[in-house]
Backbone as CSV, one residue per row, in Angstrom:
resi,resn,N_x,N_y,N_z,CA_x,CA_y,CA_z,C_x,C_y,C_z
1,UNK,0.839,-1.182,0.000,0.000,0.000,0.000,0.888,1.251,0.000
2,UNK,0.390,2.435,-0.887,1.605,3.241,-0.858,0.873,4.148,0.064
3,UNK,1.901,5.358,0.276,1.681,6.686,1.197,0.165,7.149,1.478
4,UNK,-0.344,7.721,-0.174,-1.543,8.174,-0.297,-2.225,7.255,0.465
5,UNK,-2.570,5.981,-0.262,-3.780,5.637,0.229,-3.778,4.888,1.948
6,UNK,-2.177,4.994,2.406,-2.216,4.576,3.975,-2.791,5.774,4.577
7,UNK,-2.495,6.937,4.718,-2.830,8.175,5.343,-4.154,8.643,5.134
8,UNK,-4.898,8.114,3.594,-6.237,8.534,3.504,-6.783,7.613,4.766
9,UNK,-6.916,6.087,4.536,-7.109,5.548,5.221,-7.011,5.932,6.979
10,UNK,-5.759,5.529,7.500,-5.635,5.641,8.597,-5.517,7.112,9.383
11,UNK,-5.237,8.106,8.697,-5.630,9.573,9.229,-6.860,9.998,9.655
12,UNK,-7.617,9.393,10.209,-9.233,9.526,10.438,-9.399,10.398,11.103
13,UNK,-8.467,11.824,11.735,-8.610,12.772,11.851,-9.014,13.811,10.731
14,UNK,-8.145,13.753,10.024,-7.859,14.509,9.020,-9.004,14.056,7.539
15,UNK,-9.206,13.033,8.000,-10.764,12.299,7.139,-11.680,13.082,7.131
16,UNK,-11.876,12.739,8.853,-13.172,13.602,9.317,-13.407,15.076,8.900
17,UNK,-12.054,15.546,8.782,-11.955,17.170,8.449,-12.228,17.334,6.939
18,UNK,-12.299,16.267,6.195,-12.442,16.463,4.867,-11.503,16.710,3.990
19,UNK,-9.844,16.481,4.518,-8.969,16.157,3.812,-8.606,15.133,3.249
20,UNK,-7.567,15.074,1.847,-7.455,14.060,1.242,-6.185,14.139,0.536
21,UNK,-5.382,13.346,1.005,-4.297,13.344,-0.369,-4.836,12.877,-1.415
22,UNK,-4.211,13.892,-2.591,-4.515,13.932,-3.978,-3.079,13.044,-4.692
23,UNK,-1.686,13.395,-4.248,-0.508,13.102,-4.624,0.393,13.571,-4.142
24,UNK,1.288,12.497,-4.282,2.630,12.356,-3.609,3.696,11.850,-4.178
25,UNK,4.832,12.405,-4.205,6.593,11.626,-4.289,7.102,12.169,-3.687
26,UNK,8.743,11.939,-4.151,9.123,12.193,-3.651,9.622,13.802,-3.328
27,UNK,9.347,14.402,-4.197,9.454,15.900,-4.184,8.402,16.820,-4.068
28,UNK,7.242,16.341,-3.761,6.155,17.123,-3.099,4.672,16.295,-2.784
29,UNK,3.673,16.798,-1.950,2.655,15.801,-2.094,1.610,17.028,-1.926
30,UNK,0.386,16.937,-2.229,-0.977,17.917,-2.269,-2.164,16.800,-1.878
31,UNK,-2.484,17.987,-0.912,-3.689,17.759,-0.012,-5.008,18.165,-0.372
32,UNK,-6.182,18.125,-0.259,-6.960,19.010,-0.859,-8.385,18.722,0.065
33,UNK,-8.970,20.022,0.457,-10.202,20.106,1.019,-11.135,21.074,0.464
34,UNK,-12.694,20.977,0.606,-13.576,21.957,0.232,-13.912,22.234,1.153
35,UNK,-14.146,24.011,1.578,-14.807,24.274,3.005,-15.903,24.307,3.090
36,UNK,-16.465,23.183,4.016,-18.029,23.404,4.268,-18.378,24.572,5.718
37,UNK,-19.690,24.750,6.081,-20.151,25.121,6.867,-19.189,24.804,8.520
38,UNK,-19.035,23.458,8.310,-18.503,23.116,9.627,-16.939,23.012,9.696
39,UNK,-16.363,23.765,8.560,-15.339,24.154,8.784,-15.230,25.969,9.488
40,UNK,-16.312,26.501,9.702,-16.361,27.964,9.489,-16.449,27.947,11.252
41,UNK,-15.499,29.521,11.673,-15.198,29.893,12.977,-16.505,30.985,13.421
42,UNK,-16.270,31.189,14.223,-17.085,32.816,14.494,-17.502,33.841,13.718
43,UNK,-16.033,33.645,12.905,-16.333,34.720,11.873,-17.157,35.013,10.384
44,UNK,-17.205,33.261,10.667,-17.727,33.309,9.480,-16.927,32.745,8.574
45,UNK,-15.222,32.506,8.245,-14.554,32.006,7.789,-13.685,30.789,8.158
46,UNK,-13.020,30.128,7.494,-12.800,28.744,7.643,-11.728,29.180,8.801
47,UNK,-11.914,28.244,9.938,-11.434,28.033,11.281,-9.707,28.185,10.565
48,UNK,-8.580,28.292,11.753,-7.277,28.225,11.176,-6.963,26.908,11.459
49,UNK,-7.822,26.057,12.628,-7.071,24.586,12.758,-7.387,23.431,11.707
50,UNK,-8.736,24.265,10.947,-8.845,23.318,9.643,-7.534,23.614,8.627
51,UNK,-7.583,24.500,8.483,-6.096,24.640,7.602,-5.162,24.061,8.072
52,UNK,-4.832,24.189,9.117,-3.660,23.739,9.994,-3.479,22.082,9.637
53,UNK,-4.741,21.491,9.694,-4.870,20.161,9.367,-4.786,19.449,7.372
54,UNK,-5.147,20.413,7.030,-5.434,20.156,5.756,-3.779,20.758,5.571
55,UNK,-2.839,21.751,5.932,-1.204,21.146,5.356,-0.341,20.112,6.285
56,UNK,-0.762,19.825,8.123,-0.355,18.838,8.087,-0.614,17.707,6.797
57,UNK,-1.524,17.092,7.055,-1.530,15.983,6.034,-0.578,15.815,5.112
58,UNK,-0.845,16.897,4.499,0.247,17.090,3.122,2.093,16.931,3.799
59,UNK,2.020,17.934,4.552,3.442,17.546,5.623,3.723,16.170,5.832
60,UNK,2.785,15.165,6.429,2.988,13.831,6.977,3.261,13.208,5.300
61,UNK,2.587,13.294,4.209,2.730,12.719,3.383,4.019,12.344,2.648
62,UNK,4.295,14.277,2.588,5.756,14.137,2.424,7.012,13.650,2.694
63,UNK,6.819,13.564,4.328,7.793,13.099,5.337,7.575,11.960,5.438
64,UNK,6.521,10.862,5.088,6.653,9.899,5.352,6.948,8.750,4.180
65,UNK,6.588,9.559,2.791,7.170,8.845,1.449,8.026,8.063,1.823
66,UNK,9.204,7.934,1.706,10.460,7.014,1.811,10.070,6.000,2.844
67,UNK,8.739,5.659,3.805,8.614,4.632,4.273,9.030,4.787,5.857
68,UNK,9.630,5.793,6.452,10.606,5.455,7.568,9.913,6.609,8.356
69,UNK,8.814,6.279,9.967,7.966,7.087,10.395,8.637,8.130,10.802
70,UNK,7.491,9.273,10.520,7.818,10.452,10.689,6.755,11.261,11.620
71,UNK,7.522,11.725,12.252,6.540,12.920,13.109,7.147,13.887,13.198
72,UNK,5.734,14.929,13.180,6.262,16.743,13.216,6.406,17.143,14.485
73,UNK,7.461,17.514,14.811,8.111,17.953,15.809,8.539,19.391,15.924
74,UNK,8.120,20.516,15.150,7.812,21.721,15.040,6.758,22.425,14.153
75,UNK,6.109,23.077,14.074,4.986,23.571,13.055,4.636,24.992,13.197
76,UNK,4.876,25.988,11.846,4.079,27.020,11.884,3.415,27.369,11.059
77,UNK,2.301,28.505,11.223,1.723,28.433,10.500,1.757,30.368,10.489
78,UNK,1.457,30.947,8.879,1.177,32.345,8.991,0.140,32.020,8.151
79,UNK,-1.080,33.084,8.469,-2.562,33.531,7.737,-2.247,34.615,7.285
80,UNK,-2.584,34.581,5.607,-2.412,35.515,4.948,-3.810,36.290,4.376
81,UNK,-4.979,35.412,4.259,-6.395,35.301,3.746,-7.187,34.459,4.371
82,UNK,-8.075,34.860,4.507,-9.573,34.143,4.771,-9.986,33.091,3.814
83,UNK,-10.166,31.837,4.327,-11.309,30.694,2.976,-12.274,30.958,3.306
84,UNK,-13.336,31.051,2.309,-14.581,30.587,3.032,-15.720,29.414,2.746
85,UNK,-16.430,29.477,2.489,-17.683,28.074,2.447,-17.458,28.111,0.843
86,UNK,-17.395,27.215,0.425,-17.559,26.588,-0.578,-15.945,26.903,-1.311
87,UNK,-15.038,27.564,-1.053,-13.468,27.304,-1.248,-12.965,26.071,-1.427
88,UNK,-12.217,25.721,-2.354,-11.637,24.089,-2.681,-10.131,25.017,-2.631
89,UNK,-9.319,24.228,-1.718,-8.102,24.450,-1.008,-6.951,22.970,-1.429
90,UNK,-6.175,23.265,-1.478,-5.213,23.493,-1.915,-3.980,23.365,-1.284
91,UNK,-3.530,22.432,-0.349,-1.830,22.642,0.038,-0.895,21.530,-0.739
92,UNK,0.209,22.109,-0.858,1.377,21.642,-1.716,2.628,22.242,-0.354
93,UNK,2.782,20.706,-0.574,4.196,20.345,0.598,5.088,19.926,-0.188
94,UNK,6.691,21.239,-0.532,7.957,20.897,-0.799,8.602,20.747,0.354
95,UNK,9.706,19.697,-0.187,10.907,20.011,1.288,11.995,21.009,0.861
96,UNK,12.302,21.939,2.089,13.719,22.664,2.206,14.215,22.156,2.234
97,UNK,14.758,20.751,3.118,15.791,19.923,3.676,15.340,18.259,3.745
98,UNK,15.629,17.396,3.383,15.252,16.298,3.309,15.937,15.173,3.909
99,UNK,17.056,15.995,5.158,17.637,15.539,5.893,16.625,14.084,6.264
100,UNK,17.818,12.865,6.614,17.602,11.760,6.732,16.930,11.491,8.286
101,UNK,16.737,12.489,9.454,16.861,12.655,10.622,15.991,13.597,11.056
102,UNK,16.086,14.635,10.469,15.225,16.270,10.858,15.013,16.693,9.505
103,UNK,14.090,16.425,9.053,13.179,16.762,7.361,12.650,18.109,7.649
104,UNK,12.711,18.752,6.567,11.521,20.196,7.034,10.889,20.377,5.555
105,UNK,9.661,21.072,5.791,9.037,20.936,4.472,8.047,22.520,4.657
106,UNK,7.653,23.020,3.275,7.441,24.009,3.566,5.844,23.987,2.808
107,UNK,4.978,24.379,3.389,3.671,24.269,2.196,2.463,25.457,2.393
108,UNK,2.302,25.471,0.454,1.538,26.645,0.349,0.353,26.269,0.526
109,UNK,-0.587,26.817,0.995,-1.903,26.527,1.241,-2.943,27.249,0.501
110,UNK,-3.431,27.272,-0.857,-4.058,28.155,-2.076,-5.846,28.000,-1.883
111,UNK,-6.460,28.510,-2.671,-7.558,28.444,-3.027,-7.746,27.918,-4.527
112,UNK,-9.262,27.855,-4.986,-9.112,27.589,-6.396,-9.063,28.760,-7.479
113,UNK,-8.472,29.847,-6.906,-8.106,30.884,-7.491,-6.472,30.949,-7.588
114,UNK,-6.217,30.211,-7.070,-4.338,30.209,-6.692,-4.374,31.029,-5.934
115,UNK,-5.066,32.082,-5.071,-4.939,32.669,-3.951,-4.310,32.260,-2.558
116,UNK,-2.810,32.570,-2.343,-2.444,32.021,-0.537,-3.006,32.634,-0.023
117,UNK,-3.664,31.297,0.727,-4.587,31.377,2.367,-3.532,31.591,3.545
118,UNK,-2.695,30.271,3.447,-1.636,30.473,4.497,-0.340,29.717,4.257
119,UNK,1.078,29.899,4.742,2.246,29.357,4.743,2.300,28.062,5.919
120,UNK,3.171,27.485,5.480,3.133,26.930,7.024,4.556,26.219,6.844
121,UNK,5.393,26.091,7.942,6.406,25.436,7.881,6.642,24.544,8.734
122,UNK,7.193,22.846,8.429,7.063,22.288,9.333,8.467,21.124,9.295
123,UNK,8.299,20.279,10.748,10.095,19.901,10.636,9.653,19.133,11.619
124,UNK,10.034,17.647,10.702,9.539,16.115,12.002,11.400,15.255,12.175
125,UNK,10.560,14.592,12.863,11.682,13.672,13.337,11.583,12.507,12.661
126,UNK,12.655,11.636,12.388,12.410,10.319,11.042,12.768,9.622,12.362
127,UNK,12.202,8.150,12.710,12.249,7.339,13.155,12.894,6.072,13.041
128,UNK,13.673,5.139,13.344,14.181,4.103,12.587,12.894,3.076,12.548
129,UNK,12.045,3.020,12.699,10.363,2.514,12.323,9.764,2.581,11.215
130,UNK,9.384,1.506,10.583,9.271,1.476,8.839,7.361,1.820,9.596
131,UNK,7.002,2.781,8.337,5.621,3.231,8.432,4.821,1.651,8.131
């Protein structure tokens, strides 16, 4: 079973949220969600921990390609724009560093306008544990 379809599967967080890997290698992987209603905060616009979740994914995907578990062990995130209800989103996870040990990966988080929503940068730990 490769990357994609282990993480669609077993991410049942990130399920529930309505994320999905679309694709993955080794040089980038894309995530993709539509915002519904129950993604939306107070304001009226899509919450930041749905985003937050919809480029993890894409992060884990990346980091975990080569097979050898990975966890994020730092994460940020900057908001640049608002999504809102009915937005089809968009993150694309490159790596900066693809260190064998401390990976970091950087991903844009778009709309279906190519509009950035948000940046986010993130940096796991590789495990000697085959995924």
């Amino acid at each position: 079973m490769d990357i994609k379809e282990l993480l669609n599967r077993t991410d049942r967080f990130a399920a529930n949220a309505g994320c999905k890997i679309t694709e993955v290698d080794e040089q980038h992987a894309i995530a993709e969600m539509t915002v519904t209603a129950e993604h939306l905060n107070g304001g009226n616009v899509c919450q930041g921990g749905a985003l937050f979740t919809l480029a993890d994914l894409a992060i884990a995907a990346l980091m975990n390609f080569g097979g050898q578990l990975t966890f994020g062990i730092n994460n940020s995130i900057t908001f640049v724009t608002s999504a809102y209800e009915g937005d089809s989103l968009r993150a694309e996870a490159v790596h900066v560093a693809n260190h064998h040990k401390i990976p970091s990966v950087e991903v844009r988080v778009t709309n279906q306008k190519d509009m950035l929503i948000c940046h986010v940068t993130g940096m796991g730990y590789r495990k000697s544990t085959k995924i």
